[in-house]
N, C-alpha and C positions, 0 to 999 in steps of 0.2 A: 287618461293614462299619463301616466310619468316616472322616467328614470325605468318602464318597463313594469312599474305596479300600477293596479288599478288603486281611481280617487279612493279615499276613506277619510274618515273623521276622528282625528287622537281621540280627544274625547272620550271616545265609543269605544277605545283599546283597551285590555289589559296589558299596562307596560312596566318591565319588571324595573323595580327596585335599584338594580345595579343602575341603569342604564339613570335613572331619574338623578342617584346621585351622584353623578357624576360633574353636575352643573346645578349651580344655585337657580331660586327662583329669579332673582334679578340677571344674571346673564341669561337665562331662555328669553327672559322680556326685552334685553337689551338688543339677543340677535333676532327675537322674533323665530324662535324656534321652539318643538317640542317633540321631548325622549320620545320613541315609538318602539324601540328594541337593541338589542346588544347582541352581539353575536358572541359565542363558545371562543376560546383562545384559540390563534392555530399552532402550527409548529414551534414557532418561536415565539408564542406567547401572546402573539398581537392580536388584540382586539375592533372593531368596528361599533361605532354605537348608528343608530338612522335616527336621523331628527328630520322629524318635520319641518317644514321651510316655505313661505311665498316666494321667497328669490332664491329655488333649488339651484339656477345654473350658474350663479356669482362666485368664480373659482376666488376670488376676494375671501369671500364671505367663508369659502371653504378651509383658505389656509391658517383663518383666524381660529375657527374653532379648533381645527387640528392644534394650534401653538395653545391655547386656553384648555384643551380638553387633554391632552397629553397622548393621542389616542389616533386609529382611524375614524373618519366622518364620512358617511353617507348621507346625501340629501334625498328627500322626496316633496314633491311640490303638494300643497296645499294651502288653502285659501286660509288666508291670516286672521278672518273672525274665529275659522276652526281653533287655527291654531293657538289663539288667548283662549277661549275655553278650554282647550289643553292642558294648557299651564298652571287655570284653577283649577281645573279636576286632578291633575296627578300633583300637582303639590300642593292640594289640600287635603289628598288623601294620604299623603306620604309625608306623616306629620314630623317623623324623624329622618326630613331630606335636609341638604347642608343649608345652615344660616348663611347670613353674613358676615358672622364673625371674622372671616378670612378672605384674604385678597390675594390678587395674581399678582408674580411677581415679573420681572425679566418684560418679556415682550407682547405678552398676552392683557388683555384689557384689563386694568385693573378696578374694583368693587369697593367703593366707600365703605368703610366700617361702621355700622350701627351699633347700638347696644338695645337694641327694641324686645330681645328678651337676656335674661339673665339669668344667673346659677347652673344647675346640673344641667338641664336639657338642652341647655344654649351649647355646654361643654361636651357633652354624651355627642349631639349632632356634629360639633365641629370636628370630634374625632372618628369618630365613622365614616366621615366625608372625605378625612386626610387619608384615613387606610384605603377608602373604595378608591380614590382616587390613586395610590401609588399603586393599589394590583393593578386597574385599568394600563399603568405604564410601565408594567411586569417590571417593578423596582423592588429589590433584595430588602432595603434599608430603608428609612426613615431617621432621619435629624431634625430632631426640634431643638432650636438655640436660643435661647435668648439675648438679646441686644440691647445695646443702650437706646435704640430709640423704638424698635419695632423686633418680636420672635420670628425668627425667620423658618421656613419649612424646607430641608432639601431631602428628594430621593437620590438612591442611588442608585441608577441602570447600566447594567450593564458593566457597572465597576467604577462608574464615572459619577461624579456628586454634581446635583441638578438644583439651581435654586428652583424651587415651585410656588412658594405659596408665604402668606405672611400676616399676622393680627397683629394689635396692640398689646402693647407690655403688659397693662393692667389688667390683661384676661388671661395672662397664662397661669397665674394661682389654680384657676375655675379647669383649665385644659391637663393640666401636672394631676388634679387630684382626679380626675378622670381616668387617668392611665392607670395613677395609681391605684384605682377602684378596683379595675379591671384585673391588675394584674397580681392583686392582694397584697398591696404592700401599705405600709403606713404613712397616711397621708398627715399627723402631721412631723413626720419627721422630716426634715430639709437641710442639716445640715449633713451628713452622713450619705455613702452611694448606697443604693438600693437595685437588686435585680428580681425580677419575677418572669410572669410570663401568665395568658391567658389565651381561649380558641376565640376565632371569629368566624361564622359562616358567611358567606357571600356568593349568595346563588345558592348552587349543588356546590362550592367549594368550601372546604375547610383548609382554614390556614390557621399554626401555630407560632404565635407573638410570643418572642422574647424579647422582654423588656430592661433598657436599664437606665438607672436617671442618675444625674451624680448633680452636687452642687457646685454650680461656679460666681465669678463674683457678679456677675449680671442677674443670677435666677438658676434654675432647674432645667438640667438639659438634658433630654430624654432621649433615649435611640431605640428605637423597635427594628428587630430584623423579621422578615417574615418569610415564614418556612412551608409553603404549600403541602398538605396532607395528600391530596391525590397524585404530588408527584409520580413521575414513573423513570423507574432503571434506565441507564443507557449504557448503550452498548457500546463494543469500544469505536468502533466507524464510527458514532457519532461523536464519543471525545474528541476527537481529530488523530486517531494513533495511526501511523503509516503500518507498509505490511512490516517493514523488520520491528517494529518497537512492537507490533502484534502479536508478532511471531513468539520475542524474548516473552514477553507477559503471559504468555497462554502456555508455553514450556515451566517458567516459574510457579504458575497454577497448578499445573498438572503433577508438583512434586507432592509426594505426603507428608513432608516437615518442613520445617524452612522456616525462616521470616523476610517477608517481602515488605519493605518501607514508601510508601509517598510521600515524600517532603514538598516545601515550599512553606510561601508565608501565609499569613491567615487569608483566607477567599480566595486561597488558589485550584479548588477543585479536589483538593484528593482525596476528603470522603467519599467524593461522586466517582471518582476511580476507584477505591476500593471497593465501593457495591456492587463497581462494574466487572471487577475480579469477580464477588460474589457470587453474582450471575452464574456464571462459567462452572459453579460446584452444585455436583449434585446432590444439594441436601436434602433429598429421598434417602437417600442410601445412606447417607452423613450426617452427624451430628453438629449443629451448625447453631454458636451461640457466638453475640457479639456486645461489648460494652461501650455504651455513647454516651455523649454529652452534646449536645442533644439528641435523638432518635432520630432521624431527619425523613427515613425510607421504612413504612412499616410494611414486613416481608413476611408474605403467608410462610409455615411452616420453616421459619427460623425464632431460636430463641434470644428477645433482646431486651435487652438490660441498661433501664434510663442512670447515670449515675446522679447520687444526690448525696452530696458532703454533709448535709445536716443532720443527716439521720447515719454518717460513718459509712456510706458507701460510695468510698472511692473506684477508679480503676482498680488500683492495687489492691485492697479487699475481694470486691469482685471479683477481678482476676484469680485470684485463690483459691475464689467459692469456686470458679468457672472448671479450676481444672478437678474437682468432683466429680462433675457432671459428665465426664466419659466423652469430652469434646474430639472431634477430629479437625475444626475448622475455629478457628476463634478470631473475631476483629477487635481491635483494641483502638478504641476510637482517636486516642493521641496518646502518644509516652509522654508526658510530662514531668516524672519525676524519678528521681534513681531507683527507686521500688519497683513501682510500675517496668521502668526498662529491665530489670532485672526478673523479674517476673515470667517477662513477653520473651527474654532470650532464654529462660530454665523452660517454660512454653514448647518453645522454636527447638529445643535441642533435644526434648524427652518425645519426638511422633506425632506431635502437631502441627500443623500448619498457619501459620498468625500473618494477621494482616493489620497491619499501622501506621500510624502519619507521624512527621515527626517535622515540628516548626524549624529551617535552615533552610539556605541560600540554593544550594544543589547536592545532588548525590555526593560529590569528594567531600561536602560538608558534617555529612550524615555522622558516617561510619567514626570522625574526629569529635563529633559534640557526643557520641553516646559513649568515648571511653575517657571523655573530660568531665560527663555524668555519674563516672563513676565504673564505670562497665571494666571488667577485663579484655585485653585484646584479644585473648584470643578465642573467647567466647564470643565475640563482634565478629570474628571477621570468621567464625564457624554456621552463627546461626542464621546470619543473613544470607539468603538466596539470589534478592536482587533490588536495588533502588531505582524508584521513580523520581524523577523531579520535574516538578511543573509550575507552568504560569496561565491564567488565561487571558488572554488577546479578543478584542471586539472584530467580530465580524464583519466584514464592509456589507452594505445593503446591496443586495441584487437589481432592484431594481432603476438605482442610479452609478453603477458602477463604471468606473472610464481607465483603461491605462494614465499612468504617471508617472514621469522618470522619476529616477533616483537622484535627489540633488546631493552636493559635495556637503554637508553635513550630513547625511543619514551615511554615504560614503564613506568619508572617516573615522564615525564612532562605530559600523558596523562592520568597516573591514573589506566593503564591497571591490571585487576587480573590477576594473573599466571593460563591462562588457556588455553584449547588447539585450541583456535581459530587461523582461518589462513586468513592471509592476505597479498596482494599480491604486484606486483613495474611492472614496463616496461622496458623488457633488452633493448630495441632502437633498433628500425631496419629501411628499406626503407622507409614503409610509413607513419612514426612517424618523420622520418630525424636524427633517431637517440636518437631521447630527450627522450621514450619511455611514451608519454603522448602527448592525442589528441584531443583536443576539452577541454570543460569546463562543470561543473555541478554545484548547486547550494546546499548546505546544509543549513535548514533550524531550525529556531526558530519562533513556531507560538502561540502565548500567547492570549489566550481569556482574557479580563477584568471582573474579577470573580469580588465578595463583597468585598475580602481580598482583593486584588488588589487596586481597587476603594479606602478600607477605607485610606488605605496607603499614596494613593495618595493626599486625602483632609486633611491628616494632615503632609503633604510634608516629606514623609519618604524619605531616601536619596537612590539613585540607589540600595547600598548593600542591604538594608532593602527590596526593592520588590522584589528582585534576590533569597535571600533567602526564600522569601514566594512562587515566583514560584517552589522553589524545591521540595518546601511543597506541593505544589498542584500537582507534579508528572508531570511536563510537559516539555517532553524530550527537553535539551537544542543543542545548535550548534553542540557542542561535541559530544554528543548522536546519532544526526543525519548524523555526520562526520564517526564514527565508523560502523555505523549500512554501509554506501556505501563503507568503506575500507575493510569490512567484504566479502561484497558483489563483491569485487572486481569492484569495478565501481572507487576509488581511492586509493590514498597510504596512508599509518601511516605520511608517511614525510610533503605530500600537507594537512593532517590535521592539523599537526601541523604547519605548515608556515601560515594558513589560520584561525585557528582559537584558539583567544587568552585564553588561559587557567590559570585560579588564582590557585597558590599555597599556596594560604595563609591561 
């Protein structure tokens, strides 16, 4: 027995696929370890892989693989002749496990670059190894760059860019025409940007890649964001909304017209807030059709609409087809153009109910770029019901969590009084990987469209002017809702302040 399992022999296992590619065949040899299983995501996404191991209790040996694998590591003890027949049965059955084309980067051991295979499979594998490898460290993104001396790999988790990984320059031709295989684009065009997108399975999971490459003067630099298929809704307690910003949102839902906005800047969450509106309608009883760019949540018994400009189907056409279809509930995945805005407020004013995101700084910003769009005022400041504004902030990790004062710079750029509130940071441990922050939360700004508000708006007060009336009306801003989760130990003084912009003026 060991670690609480009985002996066995990898070998002998069926051990899936994920778990194998996780690690090349020279790092299993190097730490004398072998894949045995992966566990399902948990709540926030975090994985455990079990590797077999002759030196299971080497917390050493432990915190390496964690910094190499990106990931939790479980050890289980077994005898090290098992475990080299391990390593040629499952990686010589798993012909598409990662080469060597790619080495660690940062802290974790890094892998001589060979070229002992060549062309498409060397490529096919190297890419399949980069993706299995950023799901395993629940990373949104993917950054492939290339450099003048070496292509560097970075994920992004959690909001934050990660170097990981790194080949030679001379292979990323072989790597670029991979992506662009996958995601039907023309591999040999290179000077010109290119976007596609393609499915990859891994495991039970489907995830959709969108891909975009642009030329720079180094080479071909490529971004994949990755959009997991089996997502699931959240609800608003798990956004992070208090009860009054719960409260305003569920009142705003509950009108039969209106347009209710989430702004902020790109990857700040507010499609995943407006699904989470979604939720909340009954579209049993409802007509409930939405238009995206991308689909991100496919929703039994709502009707949705991918938009694709190549074929003339923008928001704004759609949106037109949309109001045919005898809608009562319609989401408009972003207003990005005076059409569109004008569209979603004829929408908002004729019995519907519209829900959409609109790229600006906070709600006073909103209501001033859609009548500098173009908008009338006083159809702005009729058809809207109420603005969101949001950021996300990283979570501190639970498991290494410690009070932390406030020192006098978070102090003065945040406005803090000298008082005895405590607020806390994450020292980094295993199952953080060190970073001591897990996952993501969202801090909110939720503004009902009062009289003052409205009058503001019909005589095109400028962003400051309704910024300063909301503070008149007492309506906790970004900040406010920042403090009140860093209080709370849910984040840090630091992720408030990286996250959300504070005027000192």
């Amino acid at each position: 027995m060991s670690n609480g399992m009985p002996e066995f022999k990898p070998q002998h296992l069926h051990v899936p696929r994920e778990a194998v590619m996780l690690l090349t065949r020279e790092q299993a040899l190097q730490f004398r370890v072998c894949p045995v299983s992966i566990s399902p995501p948990n709540a926030d996404g975090f994985r455990t892989v079990t590797l077999a191991s002759a030196n299971a209790r080497n917390p050493q040996l432990m915190r390496d693989l964690q910094r190499a694998l990106g990931c939790g590591v479980s050890l289980v003890q077994v005898d090290e002749d098992d475990i080299l027949q391990g390593i040629e049965t499952h990686y010589g059955s798993h012909v598409d496990a990662p080469t060597d084309l790619i080495m660690q980067t940062g802290d974790a051991p890094a892998q001589a670059a060979t070229h002992a295979q060549e062309g498409g499979a060397t490529a096919a594998t190297t890419v399949e190894s980069i993706i299995q490898r950023a799901v395993a460290q629940r990373a949104t993104d993917i950054h492939i760059e290339p450099h003048d001396d070496y292509v560097y790999i970075r994920f992004r988790i959690d909001g934050i860019l990660y170097d990981q990984l790194k080949y030679d320059l001379e292979q990323h031709a072989q790597v670029i025409s991979r992506i662009k295989i996958l995601a039907n684009l023309d591999i040999a065009q290179n000077r010109i940007p290119q976007d596609g997108r393609f499915d990859v399975r891994l495991g039970k999971h489907m995830f959709d890649v969108r891909v975009s490459v642009v030329p720079l003067t180094t080479g071909q630099k490529a971004a994949l964001r990755l959009l997991p298929k089996h997502q699931s809704w959240m609800n608003f307690t798990q956004l992070g909304l208090n009860e009054r910003n719960r409260a305003l949102l569920e009142q705003m839902i509950e009108r039969p017209h209106g347009m209710l906005l989430a702004t902020g800047p790109t990857g700040s969450g507010k499609t995943t807030t407006m699904y989470a509106c979604l939720a909340k309608i009954d579209y049993l009883a409802k007509n409930v059709i939405t238009i995206e760019d991308p689909v991100e949540y496919r929703i039994p018994r709502i009707g949705q609409i991918q938009v694709n400009p190549r074929v003339g189907l923008t928001f704004a056409t759609g949106l037109r087809s949309i109001l045919r279809q005898d809608p009562d509930v319609i989401l408009v995945g972003e207003i990005r153009d005076p059409e569109t805005l004008e569209m979603a407020i004829h929408s908002a004013l004729t019995g519907h109910l519209v829900f959409s995101t609109l790229h600006c700084n906070d709600a006073a910003a909103a209501a001033a770029r859609m009548v500098d769009m173009g908008a009338e005022p006083f159809l702005v400041a009729t058809a809207i019901s109420g603005i969101v504004s949001q950021r996300l902030v990283r979570r501190i990790c639970d498991k290494c969590r410690e009070p932390a004062p406030a020192d006098d710079m978070a102090r003065m750029h945040l406005h803090l009084a000298e008082e005895d509130a405590v607020y806390y940071r994450g020292t980094g441990c295993p199952h953080c990987r060190g970073i001591g922050y897990l996952g993501r939360i969202s801090v909110f700004e939720v503004v009902p469209l009062t009289a003052e508000i409205q009058q503001a708006i019909m005589r095109k007060a400028s962003a400051g002017e309704i910024r300063a009336i909301i503070r008149e009306i007492d309506a906790p801003t970004l900040l406010d809702d920042g403090l009140e989760k860093a209080r709370a130990g849910i984040t840090s003084l630091d992720e408030v302040l990286r996250a959300v912009y504070v005027d000192n003026s």
